[in-house]
C-alpha positions in Angstrom: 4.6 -29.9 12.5 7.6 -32.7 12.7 11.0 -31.0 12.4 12.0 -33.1 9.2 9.1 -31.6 7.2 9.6 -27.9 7.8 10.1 -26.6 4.0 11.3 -22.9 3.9 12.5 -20.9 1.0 16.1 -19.0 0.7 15.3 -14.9 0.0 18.8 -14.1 -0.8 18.9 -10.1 -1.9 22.1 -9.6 -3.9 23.5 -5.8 -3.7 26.9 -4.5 -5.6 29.4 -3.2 -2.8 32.6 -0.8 -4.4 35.2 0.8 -1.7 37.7 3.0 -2.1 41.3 1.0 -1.8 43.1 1.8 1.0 40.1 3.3 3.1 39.4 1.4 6.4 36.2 -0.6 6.4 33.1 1.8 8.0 32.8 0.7 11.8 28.8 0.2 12.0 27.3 -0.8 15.2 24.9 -3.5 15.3 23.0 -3.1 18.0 19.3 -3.4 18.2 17.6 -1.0 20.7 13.4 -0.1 21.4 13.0 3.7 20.2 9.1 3.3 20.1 6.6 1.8 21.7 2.5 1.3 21.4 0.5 -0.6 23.8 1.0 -4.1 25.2 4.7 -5.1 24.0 7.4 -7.5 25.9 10.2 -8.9 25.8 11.1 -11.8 27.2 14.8 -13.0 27.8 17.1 -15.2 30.0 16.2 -13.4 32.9 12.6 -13.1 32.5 9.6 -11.6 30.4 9.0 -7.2 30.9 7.1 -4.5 29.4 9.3 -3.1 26.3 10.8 0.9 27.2 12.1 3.1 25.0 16.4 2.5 25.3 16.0 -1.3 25.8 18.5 -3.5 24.3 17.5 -6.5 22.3 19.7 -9.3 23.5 20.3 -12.7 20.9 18.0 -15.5 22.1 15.2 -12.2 23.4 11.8 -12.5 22.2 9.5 -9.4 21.2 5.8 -10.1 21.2 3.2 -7.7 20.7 -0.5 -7.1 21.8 -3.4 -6.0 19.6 -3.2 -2.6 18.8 0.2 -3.1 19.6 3.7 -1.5 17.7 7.3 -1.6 18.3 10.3 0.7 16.9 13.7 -1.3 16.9 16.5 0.6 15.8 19.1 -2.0 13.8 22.3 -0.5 14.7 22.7 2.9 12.9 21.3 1.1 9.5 17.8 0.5 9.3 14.2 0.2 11.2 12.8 -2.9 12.2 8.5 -2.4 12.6 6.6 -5.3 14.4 3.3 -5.0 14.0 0.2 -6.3 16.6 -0.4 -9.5 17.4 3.3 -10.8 16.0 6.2 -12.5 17.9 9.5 -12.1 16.9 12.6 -14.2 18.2 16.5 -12.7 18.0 18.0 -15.6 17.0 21.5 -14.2 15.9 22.4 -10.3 16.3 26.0 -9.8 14.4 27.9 -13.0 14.5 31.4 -12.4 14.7 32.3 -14.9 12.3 29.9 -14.7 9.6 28.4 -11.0 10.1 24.7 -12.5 10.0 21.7 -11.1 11.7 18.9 -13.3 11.9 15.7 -12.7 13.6 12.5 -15.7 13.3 9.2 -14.1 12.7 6.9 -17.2 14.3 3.8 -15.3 13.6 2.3 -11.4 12.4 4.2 -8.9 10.2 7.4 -7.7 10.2 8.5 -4.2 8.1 12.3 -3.4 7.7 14.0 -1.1 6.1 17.8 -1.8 6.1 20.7 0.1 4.2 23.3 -0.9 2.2 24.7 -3.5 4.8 29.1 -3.7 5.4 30.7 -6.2 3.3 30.5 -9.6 4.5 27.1 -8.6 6.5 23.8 -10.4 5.7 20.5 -10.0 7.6 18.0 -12.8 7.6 13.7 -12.9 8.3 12.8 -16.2 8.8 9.2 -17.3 9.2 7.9 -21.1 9.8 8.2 -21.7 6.1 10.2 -19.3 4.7 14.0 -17.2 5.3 14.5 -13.6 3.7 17.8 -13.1 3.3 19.0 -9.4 2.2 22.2 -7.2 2.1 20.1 -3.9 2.2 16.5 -2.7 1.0 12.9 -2.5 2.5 10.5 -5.2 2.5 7.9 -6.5 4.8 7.3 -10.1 5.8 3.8 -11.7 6.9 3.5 -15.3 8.8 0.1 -16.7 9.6 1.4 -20.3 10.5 -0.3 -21.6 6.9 1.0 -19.6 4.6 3.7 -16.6 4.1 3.8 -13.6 1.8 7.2 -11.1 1.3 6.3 -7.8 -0.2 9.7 -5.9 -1.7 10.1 -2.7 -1.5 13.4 -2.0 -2.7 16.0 -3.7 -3.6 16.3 -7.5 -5.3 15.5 -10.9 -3.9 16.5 -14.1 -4.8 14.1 -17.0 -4.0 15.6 -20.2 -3.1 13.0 -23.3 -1.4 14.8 -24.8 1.1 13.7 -28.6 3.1 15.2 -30.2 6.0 17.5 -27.4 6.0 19.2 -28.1 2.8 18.8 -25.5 0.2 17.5 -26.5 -3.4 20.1 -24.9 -5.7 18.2 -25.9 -8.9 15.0 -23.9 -8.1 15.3 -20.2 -7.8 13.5 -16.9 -9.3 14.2 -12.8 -8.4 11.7 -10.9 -6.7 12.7 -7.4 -7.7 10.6 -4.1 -6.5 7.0 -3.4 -6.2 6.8 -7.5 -6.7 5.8 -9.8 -4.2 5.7 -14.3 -3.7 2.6 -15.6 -1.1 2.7 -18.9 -0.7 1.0 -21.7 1.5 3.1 -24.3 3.0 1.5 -26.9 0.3 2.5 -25.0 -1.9 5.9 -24.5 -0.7 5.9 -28.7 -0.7 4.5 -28.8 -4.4 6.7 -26.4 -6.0 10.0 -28.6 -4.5 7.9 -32.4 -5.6 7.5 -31.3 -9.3 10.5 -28.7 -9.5 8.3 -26.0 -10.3 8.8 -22.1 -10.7 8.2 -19.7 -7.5 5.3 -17.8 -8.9 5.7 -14.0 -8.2 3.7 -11.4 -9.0 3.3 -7.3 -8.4 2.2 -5.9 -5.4 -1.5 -4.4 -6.1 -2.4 -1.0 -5.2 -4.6 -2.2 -1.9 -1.5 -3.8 -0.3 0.9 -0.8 -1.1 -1.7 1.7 0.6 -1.9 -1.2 3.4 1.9 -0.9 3.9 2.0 2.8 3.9 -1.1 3.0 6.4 1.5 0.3 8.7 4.1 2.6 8.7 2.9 6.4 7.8 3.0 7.1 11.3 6.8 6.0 12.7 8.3 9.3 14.3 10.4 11.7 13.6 12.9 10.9 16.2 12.9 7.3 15.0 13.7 8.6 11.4 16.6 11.1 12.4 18.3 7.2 14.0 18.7 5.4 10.5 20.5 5.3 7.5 19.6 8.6 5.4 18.9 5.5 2.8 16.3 4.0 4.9 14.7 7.5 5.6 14.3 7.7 2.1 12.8 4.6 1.5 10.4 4.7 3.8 9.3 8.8 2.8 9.3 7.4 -0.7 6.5 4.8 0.4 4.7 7.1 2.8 4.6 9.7 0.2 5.1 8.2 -3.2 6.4 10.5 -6.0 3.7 12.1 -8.8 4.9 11.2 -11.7 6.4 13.1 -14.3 4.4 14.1 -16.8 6.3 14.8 -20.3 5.8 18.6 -21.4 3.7 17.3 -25.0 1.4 14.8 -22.5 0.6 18.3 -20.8 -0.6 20.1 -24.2 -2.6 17.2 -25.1 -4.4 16.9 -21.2 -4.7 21.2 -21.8 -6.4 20.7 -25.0 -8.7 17.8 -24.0 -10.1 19.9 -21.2 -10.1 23.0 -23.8 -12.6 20.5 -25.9 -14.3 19.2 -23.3 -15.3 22.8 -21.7 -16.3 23.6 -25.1 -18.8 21.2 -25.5 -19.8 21.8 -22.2 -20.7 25.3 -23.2 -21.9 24.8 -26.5 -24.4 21.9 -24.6 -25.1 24.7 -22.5 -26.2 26.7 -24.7 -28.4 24.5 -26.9 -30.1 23.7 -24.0 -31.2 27.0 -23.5 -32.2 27.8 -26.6 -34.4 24.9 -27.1 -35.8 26.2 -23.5 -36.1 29.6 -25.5 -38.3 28.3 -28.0 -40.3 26.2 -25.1 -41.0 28.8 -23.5 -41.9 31.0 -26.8 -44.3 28.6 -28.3 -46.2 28.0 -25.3 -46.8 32.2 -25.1 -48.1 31.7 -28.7 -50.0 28.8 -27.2 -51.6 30.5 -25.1 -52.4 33.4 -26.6 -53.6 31.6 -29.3 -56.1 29.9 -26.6 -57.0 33.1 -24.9 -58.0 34.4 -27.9 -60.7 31.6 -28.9 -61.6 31.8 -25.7 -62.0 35.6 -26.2 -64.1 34.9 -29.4 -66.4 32.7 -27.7 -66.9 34.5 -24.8 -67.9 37.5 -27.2 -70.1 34.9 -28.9 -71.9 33.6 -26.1 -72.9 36.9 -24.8 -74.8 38.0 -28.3 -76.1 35.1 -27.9 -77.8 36.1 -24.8 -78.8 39.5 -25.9 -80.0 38.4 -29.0 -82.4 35.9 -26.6 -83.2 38.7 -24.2 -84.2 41.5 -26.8 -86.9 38.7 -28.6 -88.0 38.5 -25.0 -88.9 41.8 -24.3 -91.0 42.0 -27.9 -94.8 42.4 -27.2 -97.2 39.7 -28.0 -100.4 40.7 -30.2 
């Protein structure tokens, strides 16, 4: 793909901030560490490519790539959880810049969940894929890169869509992906949407994909969730184990006396069936004593009949 035609779209995730005056600014570190790690995962840096450890540092310009059947844990600072997934390659292309606060890592290819927390002032964390950038200040979402299309699923949190070509972003096209919603696009239609000045389409995250998330993530450790943001852990319980809804006190009477009805029918079904086996079974006694009977008759009949034949029999001939 020539440089000048990459397209990408702007996720921009806007976040109210308030402070107390006169408190300092929080001190939050921004390091990002390995605190998992499942089959074939490395990391390859200035120095050279390794296996990934648990306690490894990810360095700017480092690149995590993973196996199949393959996982890595990153801890972002004391924030959030970054989850690669199998068969994905993800570059650290800016951890913290001093000047702007921005953390940006480049998802070439695979899936990416993260789970961030209400981010410092002045701090912005970016996911950029081949065709598209996620830019947040704090929520969960997951990003997926296959090299011919990209999808962002959002978990939490808001996300403003910008499309973006030859690095310049355009201003005059943008929508709000907002929880439980999600945008997949192919790079066409990345390139359409910009030619006509179309709307970014977005639509909510079905059922299938929200269990396919929570299978991706169900199993991240304990230990791993004691590292982040209490507002991470809760993001991520909340899609592990999702809330049962609350079900109004009058919604509750009406269930109770549907099942009531129901069980009545049940038994009054029951019980008609039985009685029409009742009578079954009563009119084929009558049935067959009614049969015995004739047969009864004609047996009796038979045999006169044969006595009657024997007794002119035995009567002498003159």
């Amino acid at each position: 793909m020539k440089k000048a035609g990459i397209l990408i779209l702007s996720f921009c995730a806007l976040f109210c901030f308030c402070s107390k005056p006169q408190q300092p600014q929080e001190k939050i570190s921004f390091d990002v560490k390995v605190q998992s790690v499942l089959g074939d995962v490395k990391i390859k840096s200035a120095t050279g490519e390794k296996a990934a450890s648990i306690n490894d540092a990810v360095n700017e310009g480092d690149i995590v790539s993973t196996g199949k059947k393959s996982i890595i844990d990153l801890i972002y600072g004391e924030r959030g959880l970054i989850r690669i997934q199998e068969n994905s390659v993800v570059r650290a292309v800016i951890l913290k810049e001093q000047v702007t606060g921005e953390t940006q890592l480049n998802l070439d290819k695979g899936k990416v969940f993260i789970s961030v927390s209400k981010l410092v002032q002045n701090t912005n964390f970016k996911v950029k894929t081949p065709t598209t950038v996620a830019s947040v200040r704090g929520t969960t979402f997951r990003v997926s890169a296959t090299g011919k299309s990209m999808r962002l699923d959002v978990l939490s949190g808001k996300v403003k869509i910008n499309p973006i070509k030859d690095d310049k972003v355009i201003e005059t096209i943008e929508t709000f992906v907002t929880e439980n919603q999600a945008v997949e696009l192919s790079n066409k239609e990345v390139e359409n949407l910009i030619t006509i000045k179309g709307e970014i389409p977005v639509e909510a995250i079905k059922p299938a994909i929200k269990e396919e998330i929570k299978n991706e993530i169900k199993d991240v450790a304990p230990e791993v969730m004691t590292l982040i943001h209490s507002g991470s852990e809760k993001e991520i319980e909340k899609i592990i184990k999702p809330e049962s809804p609350v079900v109004p006190e009058d919604s509750k009477d009406k269930v109770k006396e549907t099942d009531e009805r129901k069980k009545k029918e049940e038994q009054a079904k029951l019980l008609k069936e039985q009685d029409e086996k009742d009578k079954q079974t009563e009119a084929d006694r009558i049935a067959k004593e009614q049969a015995d009977k004739i047969k009864q008759e004609e047996e009796k009949k038979q045999a006169a009949e044969v006595k009657k034949k024997e007794r002119a029999s035995s009567v002498p001939t003159l």
